[in-house]
Structure formats: structure tokens, C-alpha cells
C-alpha positions as CSV (number, residue, x, y, z in Angstrom):
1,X,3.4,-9.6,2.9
2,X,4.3,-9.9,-0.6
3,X,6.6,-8.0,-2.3
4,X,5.8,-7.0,-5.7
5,X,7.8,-8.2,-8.9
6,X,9.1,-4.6,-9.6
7,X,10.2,-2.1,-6.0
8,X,12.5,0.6,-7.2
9,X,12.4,4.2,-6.1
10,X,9.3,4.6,-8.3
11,X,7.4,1.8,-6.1
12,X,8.9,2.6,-2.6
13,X,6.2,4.3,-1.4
14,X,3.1,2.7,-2.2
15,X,4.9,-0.3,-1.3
16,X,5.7,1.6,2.1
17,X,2.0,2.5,2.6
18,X,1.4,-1.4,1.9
19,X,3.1,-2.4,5.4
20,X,1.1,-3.7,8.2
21,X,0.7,-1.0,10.1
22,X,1.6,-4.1,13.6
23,X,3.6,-5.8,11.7
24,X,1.7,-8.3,10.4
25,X,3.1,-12.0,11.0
26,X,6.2,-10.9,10.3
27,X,6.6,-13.0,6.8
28,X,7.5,-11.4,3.6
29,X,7.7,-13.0,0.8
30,X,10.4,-11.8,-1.4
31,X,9.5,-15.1,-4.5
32,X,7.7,-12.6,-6.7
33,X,10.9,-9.8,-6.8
34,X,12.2,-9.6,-10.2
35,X,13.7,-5.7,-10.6
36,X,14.5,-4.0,-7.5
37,X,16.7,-1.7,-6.1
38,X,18.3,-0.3,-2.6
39,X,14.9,1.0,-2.0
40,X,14.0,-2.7,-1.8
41,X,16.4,-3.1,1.7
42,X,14.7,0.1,2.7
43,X,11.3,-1.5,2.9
44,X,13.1,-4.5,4.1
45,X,14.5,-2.7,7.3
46,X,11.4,-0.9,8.3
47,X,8.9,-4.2,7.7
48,X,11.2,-6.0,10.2
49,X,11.2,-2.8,12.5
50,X,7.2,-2.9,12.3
51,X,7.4,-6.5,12.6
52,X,9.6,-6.2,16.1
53,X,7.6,-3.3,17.4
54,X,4.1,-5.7,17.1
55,X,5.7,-8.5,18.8
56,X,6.6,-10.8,15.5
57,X,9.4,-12.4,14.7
58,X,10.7,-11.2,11.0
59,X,11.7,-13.8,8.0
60,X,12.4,-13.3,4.4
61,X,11.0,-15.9,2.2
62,X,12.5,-17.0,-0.9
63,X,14.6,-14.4,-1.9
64,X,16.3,-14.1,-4.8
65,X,20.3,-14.0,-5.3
66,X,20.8,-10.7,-6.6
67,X,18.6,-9.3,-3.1
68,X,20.9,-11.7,-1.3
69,X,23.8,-9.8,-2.6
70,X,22.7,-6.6,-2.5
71,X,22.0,-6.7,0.9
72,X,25.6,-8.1,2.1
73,X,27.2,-5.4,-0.1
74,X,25.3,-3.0,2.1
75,X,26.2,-5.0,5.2
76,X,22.6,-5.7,6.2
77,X,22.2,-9.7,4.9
78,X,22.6,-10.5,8.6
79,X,20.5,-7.8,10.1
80,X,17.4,-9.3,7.3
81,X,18.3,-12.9,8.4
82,X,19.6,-13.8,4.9
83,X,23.1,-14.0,5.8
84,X,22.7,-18.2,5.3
85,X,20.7,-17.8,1.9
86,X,22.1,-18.6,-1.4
């Protein structure tokens, strides 16, 4: 999956609707992300739920920084598997 360049609370739900519905492979590729918000983690959390409950393995790709950051100052970096990104 990839994430849009924009996912606030204005985006969360189409971008909710946009999840594969098994899972997919699991990927999401987070090189696009420009402007984004908690709601971002949200979609974040669930695509790696959706990911576990089809059998996939879950993996961020290329996130940026400032999503690095905001998700260890919500305390879920590790949970997302970008506790070792930069």
C-alpha cells in the first residue's frame, strides 16, 4: 500500500476504506508522506492489525523523520517496527 502525500483527519477515512481488506502483503510505503498527522499512526495500527489477521508480516517503508518521531512520542515506533529508523 501507499500512503498518500497528505493523511490528516480530513483523509483518514478514504484512506481507511483504501486498506486491503486481508491485509495485503503487508508493505506500506510511507516515501510519498509529506503532511500528516496522529491520524496517520491510526491507519498505521490498523493496516498492521489487517496485515497480522491475513497471515502477513507488516513493514513500513521509507518513512519519513517527522512520522518516525511522532510515533515514538506516542510510544508506538516499536509496535510499527520503526523503532531502528532515522
Amino acid at each position: 500500500m501507499q500512503l498518500p502525500a497528505t493523511l490528516t483527519l480530513a483523509e483518514a477515512a478514504a484512506a481507511l476504506r483504501a486498506l486491503p481488506a486481508d491485509g495485503g502483503a503487508g508493505v506500506v510505503d510511507a516515501s510519498r508522506l509529506q503532511r500528516f498527522d496522529t491520524s496517520a499512526l491510526a491507519l498505521l495500527l490498523q493496516a498492521k492489525r489487517q496485515a497480522q489477521a491475513g497471515g502477513h508480516a507488516f513493514r513500513v517503508d521509507a518513512a519519513p523523520p517527522k512520522l518516525v518521531q511522532l510515533a515514538r512520542m506516542y510510544g508506538v515506533a516499536e509496535l510499527l517496527g520503526l523503532g531502528d529508523a532515522r
